[in-house]
C-alpha positions as CSV (number, residue, x, y, z in Angstrom):
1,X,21.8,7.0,32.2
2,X,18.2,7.8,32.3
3,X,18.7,10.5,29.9
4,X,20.1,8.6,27.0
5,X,17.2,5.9,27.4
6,X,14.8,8.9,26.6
7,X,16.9,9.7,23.5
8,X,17.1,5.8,22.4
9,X,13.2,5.9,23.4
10,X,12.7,9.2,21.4
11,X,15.0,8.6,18.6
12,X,12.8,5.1,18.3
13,X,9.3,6.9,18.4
14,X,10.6,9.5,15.6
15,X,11.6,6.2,13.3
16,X,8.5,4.4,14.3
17,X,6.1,7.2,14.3
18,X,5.6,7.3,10.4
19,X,4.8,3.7,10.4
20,X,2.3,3.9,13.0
21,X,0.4,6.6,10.8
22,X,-0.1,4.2,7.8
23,X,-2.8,2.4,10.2
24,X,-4.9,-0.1,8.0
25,X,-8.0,2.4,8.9
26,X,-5.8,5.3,7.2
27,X,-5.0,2.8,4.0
28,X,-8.9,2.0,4.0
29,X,-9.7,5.7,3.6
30,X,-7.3,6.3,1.0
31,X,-9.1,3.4,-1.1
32,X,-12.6,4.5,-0.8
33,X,-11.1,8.3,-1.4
34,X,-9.6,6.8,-4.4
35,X,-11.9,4.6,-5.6
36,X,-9.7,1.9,-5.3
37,X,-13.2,-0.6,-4.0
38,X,-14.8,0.3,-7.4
39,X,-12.0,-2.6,-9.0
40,X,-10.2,-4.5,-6.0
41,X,-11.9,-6.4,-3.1
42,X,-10.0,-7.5,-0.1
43,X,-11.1,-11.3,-0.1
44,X,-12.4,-11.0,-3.9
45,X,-11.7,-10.3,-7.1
46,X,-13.9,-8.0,-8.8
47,X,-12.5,-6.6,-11.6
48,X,-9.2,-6.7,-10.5
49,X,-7.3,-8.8,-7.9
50,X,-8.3,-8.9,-4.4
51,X,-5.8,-7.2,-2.3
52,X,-5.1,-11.0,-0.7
53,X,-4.1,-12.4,-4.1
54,X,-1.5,-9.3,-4.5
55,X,-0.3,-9.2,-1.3
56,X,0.8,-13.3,-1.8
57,X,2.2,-12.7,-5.0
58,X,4.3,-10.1,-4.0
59,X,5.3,-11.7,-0.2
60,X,8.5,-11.8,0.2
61,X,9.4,-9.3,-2.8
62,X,11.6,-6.8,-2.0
63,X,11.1,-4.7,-4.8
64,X,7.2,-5.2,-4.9
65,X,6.6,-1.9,-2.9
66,X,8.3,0.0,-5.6
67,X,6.7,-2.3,-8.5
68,X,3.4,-1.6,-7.2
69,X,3.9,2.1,-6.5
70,X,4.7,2.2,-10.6
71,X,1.9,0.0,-11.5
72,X,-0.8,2.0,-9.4
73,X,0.7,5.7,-11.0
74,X,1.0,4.4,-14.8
75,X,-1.1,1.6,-14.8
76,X,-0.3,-1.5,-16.5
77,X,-1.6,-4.8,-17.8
78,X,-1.0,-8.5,-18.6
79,X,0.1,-9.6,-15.1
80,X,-3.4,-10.6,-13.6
81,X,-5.3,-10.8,-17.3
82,X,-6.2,-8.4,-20.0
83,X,-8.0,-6.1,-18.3
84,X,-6.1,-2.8,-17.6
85,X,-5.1,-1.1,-14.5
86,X,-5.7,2.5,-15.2
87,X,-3.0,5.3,-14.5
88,X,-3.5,7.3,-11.5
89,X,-1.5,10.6,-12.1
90,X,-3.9,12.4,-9.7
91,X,-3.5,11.0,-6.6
92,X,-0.3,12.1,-4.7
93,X,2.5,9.7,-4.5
94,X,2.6,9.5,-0.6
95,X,-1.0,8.6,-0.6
96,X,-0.2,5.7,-3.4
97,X,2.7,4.7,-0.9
98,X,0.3,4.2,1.9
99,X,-2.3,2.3,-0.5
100,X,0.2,0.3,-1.6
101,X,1.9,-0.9,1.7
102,X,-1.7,-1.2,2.9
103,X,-2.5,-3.9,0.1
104,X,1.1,-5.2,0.5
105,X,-0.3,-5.9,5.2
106,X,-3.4,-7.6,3.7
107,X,-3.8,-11.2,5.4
């Protein structure tokens, strides 16, 4: 008995252990890294939409992860105005995966 509650205890740390390292610290990095700050403000919206605004438009979404991890890579425009999101070829998928559940946590 006490050795399958260690595998159900391990087997629950290995799933959880990848969502623990996408802390909002390591999301935060990965925007100043990226100069993500330089457009997006977490309250404000500078010259794009404030990480608040996405993250309530896309509550609830169950595609917006995806959506967003597209948006970020080729860029886009017309769903918050005119002005363009750039592409972002150069940054590494994983890392636009962690920005973009990181924007998706914002209260």
């Amino acid at each position: 008995m006490k050795s399958r509650s260690l595998v159900v205890a391990g087997l629950g740390l290995m799933l959880t252990g990848p969502l623990l390292a996408q802390s909002p610290e390591a999301g935060m990095e990965l925007a100043k890294k990226n100069n993500c700050l330089a457009c997006h403000g977490m309250a404000n919206k500078l010259v794009g939409p404030s990480w608040q605004d996405i993250a309530k438009k896309y509550a609830g979404d169950a595609e917006a992860e995806a959506k967003l991890v597209t948006k970020v890579r080729k860029g886009g425009k017309g769903v918050w105005g005119e002005v363009p999101m750039p592409p972002n070829v150069t940054v590494k998928e994983a890392d636009v995966r962690t920005l973009v559940r990181f924007v998706l946590a914002v209260k």
